[in-house]
C-alpha atoms as one frame of an Amber mdcrd trajectory, in Angstrom:
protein
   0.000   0.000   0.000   1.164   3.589  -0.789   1.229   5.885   2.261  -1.436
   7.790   0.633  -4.241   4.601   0.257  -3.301   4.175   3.579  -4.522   7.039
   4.700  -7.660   6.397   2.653  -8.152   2.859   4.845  -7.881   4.788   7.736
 -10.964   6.871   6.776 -13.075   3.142   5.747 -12.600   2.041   8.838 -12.641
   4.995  10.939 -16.413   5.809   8.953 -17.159   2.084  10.414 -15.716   2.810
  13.738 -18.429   5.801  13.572 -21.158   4.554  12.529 -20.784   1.113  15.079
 -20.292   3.983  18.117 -23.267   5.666  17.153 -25.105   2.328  17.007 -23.899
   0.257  19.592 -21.865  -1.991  16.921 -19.029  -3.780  17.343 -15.925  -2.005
  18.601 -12.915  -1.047  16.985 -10.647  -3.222  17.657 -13.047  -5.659  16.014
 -13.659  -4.133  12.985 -10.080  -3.513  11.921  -9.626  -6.783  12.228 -12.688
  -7.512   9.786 -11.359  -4.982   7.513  -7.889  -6.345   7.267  -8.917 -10.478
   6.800 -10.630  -9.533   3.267  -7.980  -7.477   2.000  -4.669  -9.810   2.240
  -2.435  -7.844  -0.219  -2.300  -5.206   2.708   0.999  -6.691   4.633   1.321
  -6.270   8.814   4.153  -2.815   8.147   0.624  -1.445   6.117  -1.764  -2.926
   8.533   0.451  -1.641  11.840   0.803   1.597  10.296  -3.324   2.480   8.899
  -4.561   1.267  12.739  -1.849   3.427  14.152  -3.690   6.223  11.920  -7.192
   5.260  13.257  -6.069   5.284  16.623  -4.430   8.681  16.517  -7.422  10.082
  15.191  -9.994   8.671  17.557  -7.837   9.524  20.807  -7.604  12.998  19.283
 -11.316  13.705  19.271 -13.846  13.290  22.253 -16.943  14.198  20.284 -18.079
  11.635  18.062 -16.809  12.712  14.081 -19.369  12.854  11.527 -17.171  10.912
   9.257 -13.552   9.792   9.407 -13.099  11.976   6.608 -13.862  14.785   8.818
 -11.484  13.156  11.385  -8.939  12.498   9.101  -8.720  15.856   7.628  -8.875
  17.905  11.241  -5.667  16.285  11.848  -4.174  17.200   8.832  -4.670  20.359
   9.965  -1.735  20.022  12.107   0.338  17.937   9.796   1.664  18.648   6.707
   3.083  15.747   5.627  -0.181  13.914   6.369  -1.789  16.517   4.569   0.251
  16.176   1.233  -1.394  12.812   1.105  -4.789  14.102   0.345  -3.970  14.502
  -3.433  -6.483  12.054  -5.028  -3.885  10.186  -6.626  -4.273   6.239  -7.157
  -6.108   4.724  -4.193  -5.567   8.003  -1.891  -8.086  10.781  -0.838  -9.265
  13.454  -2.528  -7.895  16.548  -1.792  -8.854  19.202   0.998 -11.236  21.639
   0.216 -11.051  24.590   2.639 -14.434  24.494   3.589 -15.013  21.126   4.093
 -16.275  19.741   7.472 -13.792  18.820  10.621 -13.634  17.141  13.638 -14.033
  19.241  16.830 -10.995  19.047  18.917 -10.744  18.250  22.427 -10.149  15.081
  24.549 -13.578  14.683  26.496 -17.060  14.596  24.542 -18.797  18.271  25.472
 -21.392  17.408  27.914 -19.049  15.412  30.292 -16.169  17.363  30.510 -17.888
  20.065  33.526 -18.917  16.241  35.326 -14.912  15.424  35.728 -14.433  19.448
  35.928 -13.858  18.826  39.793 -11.984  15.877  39.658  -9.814  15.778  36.764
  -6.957  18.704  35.613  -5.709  18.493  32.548  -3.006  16.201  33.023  -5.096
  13.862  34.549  -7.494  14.347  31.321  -4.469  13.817  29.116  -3.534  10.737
  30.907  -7.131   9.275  29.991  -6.098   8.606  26.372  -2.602   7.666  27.089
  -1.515   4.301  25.683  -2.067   1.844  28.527   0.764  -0.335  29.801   0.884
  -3.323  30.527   0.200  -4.949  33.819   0.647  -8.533  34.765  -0.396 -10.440
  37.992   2.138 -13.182  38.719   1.663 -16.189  40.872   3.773 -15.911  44.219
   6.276 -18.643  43.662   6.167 -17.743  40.127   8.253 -14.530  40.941  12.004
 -15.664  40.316  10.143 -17.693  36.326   9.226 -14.342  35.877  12.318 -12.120
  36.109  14.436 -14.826  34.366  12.122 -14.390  31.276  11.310 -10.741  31.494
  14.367  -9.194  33.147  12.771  -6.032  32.954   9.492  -6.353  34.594   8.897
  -3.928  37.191   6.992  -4.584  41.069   4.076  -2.117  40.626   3.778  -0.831
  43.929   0.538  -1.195  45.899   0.280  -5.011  44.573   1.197  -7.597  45.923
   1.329 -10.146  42.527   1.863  -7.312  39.970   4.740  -6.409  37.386   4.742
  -4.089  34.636   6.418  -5.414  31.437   7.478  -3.719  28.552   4.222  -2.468
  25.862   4.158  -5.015  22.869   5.463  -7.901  24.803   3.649 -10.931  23.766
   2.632 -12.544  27.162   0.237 -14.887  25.844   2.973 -17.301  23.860   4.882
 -17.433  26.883   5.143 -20.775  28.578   4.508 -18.997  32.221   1.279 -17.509
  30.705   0.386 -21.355  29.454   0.842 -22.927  32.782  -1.263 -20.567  34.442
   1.545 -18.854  36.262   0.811 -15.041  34.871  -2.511 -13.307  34.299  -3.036
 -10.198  31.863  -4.472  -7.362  34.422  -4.154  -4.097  35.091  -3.064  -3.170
  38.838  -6.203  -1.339  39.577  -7.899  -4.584  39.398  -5.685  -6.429  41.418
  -5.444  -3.599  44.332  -9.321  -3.988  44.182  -9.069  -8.055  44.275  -6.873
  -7.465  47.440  -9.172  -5.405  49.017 -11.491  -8.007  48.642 -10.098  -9.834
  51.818 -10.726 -13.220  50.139  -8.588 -15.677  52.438  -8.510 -19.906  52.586
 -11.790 -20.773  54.069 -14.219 -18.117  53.133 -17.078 -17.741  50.921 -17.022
 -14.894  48.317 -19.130 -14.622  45.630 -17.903 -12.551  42.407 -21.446 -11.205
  41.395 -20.795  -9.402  37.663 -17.927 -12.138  37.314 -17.686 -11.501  33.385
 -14.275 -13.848  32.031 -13.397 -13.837  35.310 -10.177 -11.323  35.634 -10.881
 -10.342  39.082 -12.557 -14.409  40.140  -9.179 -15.701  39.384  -7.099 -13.188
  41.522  -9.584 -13.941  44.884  -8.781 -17.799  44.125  -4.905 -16.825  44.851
  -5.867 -15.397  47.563  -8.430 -18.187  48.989  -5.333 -20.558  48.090  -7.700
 -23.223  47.116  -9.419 -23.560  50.272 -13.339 -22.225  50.506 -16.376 -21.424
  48.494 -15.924 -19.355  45.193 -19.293 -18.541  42.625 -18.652 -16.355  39.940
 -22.203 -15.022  38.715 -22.970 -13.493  35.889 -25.475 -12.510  33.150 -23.668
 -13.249  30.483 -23.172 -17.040  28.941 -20.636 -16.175  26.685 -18.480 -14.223
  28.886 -18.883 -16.670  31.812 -17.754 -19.439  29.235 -14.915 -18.248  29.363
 -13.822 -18.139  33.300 -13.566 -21.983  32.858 -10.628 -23.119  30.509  -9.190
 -19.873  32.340  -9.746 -20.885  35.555  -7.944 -24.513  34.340  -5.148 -23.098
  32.992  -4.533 -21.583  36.305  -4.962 -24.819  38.103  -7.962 -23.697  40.499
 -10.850 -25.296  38.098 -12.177 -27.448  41.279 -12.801 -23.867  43.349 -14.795
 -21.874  41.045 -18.333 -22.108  40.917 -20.056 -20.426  38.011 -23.182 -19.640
  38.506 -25.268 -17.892  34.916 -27.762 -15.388  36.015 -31.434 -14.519  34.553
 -31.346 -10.669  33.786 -34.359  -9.556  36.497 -34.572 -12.635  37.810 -31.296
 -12.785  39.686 -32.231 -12.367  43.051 -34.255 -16.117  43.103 -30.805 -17.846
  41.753 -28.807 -16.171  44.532 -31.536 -16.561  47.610 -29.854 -19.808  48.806
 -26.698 -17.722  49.511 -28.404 -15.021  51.271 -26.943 -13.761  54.564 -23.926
 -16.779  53.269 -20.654 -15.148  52.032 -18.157 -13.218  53.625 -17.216 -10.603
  50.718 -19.507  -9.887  47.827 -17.992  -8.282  45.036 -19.714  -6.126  42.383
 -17.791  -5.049  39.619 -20.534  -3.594  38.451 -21.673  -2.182  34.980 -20.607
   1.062  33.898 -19.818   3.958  31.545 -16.068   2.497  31.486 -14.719   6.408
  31.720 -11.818   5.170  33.289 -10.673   2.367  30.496 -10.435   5.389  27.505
  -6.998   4.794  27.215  -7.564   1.235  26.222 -10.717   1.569  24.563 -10.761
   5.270  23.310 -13.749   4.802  21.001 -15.935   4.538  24.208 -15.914   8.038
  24.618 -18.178   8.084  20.968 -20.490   5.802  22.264 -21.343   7.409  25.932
 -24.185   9.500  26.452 -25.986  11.160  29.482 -29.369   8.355  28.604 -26.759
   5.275  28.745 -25.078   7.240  31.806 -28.563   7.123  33.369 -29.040   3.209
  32.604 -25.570   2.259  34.329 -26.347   3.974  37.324 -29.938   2.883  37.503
 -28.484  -0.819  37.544 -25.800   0.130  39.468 -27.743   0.473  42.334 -30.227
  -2.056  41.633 -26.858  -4.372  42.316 -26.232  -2.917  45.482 -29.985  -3.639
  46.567 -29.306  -6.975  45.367 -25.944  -7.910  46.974 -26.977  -6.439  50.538
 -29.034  -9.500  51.737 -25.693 -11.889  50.664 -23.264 -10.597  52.970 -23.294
 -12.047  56.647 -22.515  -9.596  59.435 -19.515  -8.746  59.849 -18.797  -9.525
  56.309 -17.405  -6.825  53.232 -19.029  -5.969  50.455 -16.697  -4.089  47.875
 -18.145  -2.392  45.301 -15.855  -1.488  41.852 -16.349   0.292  38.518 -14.341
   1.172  36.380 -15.219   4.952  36.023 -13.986   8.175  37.390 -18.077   9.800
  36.968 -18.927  10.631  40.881 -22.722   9.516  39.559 -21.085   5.940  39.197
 -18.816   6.002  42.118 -18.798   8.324  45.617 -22.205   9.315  44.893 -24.150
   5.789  44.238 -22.091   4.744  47.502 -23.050   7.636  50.129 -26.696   7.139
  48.598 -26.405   3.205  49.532 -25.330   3.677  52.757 -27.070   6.491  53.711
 -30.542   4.509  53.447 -30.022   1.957  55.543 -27.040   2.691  58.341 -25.630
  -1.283  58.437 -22.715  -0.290  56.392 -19.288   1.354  57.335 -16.685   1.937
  55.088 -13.361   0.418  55.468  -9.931   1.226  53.687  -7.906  -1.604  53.912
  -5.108  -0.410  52.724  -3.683   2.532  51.201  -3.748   3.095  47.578  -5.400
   6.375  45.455  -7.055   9.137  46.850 -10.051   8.984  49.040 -13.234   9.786
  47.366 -16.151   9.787  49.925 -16.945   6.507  51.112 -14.480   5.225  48.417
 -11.090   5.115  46.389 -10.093   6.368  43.279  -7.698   5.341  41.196  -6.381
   7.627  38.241  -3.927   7.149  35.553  -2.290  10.231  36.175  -2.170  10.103
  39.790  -1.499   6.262  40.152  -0.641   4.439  37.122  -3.597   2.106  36.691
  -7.192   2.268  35.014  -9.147   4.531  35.902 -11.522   3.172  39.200 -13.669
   4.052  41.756 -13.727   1.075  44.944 -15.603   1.249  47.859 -15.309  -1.837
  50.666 -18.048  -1.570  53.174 -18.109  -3.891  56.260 -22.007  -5.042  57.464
 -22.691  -4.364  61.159 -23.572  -7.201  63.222
C-alpha cells in the first residue's frame, strides 16, 4: 500500500468505527480486524501503520466525528506531511477543500467534561487517552520464572502479585502464561481483588464475574481452600472463566453460577446472609478504560449514563441481603463519573445505616466513602472502589 491509500483505509474504517459507536456496533478493535482479513495484499508494516492512523485520530477527538473523513482531515490540519497525502492520486483521498467539514478538537465529549471538571486537571485528562501499559499479575512462587524471562518487569507498587512489562510484549505465547503462572491485568484490578479480603476458608461470591479477571485473583488469595461462585449474566463471557480458571490450576474452586437478567435475586436466595465478601464489579460507563478503549468516549451519552447507574444500584440492593454480618461488600467500577462512584455509595449507605466503610489499605485518593484510582495520579485504570463492612 502507498502511504497515501493508507490514509484512505484509515478513513473506511474509521467511517465504520463511527457509525458502530453511534449504534452500539461492534468495537474497533473488532472491525479492523474484519477490515484487514478480506484485503490480504495489505501486509502487517501497512496494517500496523493504517490502525496506528485510526487510533491517533480517535484519541484525538472526544466528540463523536461525523465521518472519518472529517477526522482524518482535522488532523491534517496540524500535519503537513499527512496533509500532502490528500492529493487524489491512485487509491488516496481526494484533496482538501477549505471548507469542508472537521472534527471538533478536544479530549472529552462536550457534555461530560464540567462532570470530571472537579476531579480531573488536565493532566489527569491527558492521561485518559494515554496508551495503557501493561500490567501482569504473577503467581507468588512464580516470581524468580518471571524475572528470568522478562528481566525487565517492574513490582508495581501497591500489589502484591503485579509487574509491569514492557508495551508489545507478547505474554500470551509465553510458557509462564500457558501454565497458568501469569494473568493479563491491570493493577487497579488487582489492588481492588486485594481489598477483597478473600482468604482460605471463606465464601465470596464474584457477582458481575464476566471472564473472570478479578474471580481468578480472589482464588490466589483463597489458596484453594473455601467457596468461590462467579455469577454473571452473560453465557458467553462466563464461558470463558472456565478453561481460564484450568489453565490456572484452580478449576475445582470456582463455581459459576449464569444469572437470569431480572430474575437474579431467586438464583442467589440460597446464599443469602452466606458469604463473607460480595464483590460487584458492576456495569458502567467504562470512563476510566479510555486509554484502552478510546472509542468509548463516541459511544457514551448522558441516557446510557442514566441506565448504568440505575443498575448500578439495583446491584447494590441486590448484593446487601448476601453478605453475613460482619462480612465486606466491595463495590468497583471502572469509572472516574462521581454519579457511578462516591455518589451511588453515600446514597447506599445512607438509606439503611448497616454499612461502614473500610480502607484496607492505602492506595489512590479517598473519594467519599471510596477510592479512586487515576492514571495520572497512580498508574492504573481509571476506578472508583468502595469496601463496606455489614454491622452485626
Amino acid at each position: 500500500m502507498t502511504p497515501a491509500a493508507r490514509v484512505q483505509s484509515a478513513i473506511e474504517l474509521l467511517d465504520a468505527i463511527v457509525a458502530a459507536a453511534r449504534d452500539d456496533g461492534a468495537a474497533a478493535d473488532t472491525l479492523i480486524a474484519r477490515y484487514f482479513k478480506t484485503r490480504r495484499y495489505a501486509g502487517s508494516k501497512d496494517r500496523r501503520a493504517v490502525r496506528d492512523l485510526v487510533y491517533r485520530a480517535i484519541r484525538a477527538f472526544g466528540e463523536r466525528p461525523a465521518s472519518g473523513r472529517a477526522a482524518m482531515v482535522a488532523l491534517a490540519d496540524g500535519d503537513g506531511e499527512l496533509a500532502a497525502l490528500f492529493d487524489g492520486a491512485g487509491h488516496g483521498p481526494a484533496p482538501i477543500a477549505p471548507d469542508e467539514p472537521r472534527a471538533e478538537s478536544g479530549l472529552l465529549p462536550r457534555w461530560i467534561d464540567p462532570v470530571l471538571a472537579d476531579l480531573l486537571d488536565e493532566a489527569e485528562k491527558a492521561a485518559l487517552l494515554d496508551r495503557a501499559p501493561l500490567h501482569v499479575r504473577v503467581r507468588p512462587e512464580s516470581r524468580d520464572a518471571v524475572a528470568a524471562q522478562w528481566p525487565e518487569a517492574m513490582p508495581i507498587p501497591g500489589t502484591r502479585a503485579g509487574y509491569a512489562l514492557p508495551a508489545g510484549t507478547d505474554v500470551e505465547s509465553a510458557p509462564l502464561w500457558q501454565a497458568g503462572a501469569v494473568e493479563v491485568q491491570d493493577a487497579g484490578s488487582q489492588i481492588i481483588a486485594q481489598a477483597c479480603g478473600a482468604a482460605p476458608g471463606l465464601t465470596v461470591l464474584d457477582l458481575c464475574a464476566g471472564a473472570g479477571g478479578k474471580t481468578l485473583a480472589l482464588a490466589a488469595d483463597m489458596g484453594g481452600a473455601g467457596r468461590l461462585i462467579a455469577a454473571d449474566t452473560a453465557r458467553d463471557r462466563l464461558a470463558r472463566l472456565t478453561p481460564r480458571a484450568a489453565r490456572a490450576g484452580i478449576g475445582g474452586l470456582v463455581e459459576t453460577l449464569l444469572l437470569d437478567p431480572d430474575r437474579e435475586a431467586g438464583a442467589l436466595a440460597p446464599l443469602e446472609g452466606a458469604c463473607d465478601v460480595v464483590l460487584i464489579d458492576a456495569p458502567c460507563s467504562g470512563s476510566g478504560t479510555w486509554r484502552r478503549n478510546p472509542e468509548a468516549r463516541w459511544r457514551l451519552t448522558p441516557a446510557r449514563l442514566d441506565r448504568v447507574v440505575a443498575l448500578q444500584a439495583r446491584l447494590l440492593r441486590l448484593a446487601a441481603p448476601l453478605v453475613k454480618p460482619g462480612g465486606r461488600l466491595v463495590y468497583a467500577v471502572c469509572s472516574l463519573i462521581d454519579r457511578e462512584g462516591a455518589d451511588q455509595i453515600q446514597q447506599f449507605v445512607s438509606s439503611g445505616g448497616l454499612w461502614r466503610g473500610i480502607r484496607p489499605e492505602p492506595a489512590g485518593r479517598v473519594r467519599g466513602e471510596g477510592t479512586l484510582l487515576t492514571p495520572h495520579h497512580d498508574g492504573t485504570d481509571g476506578f472508583y472502589f468502595a469496601v463496606l463492612q455489614k454491622q452485626c
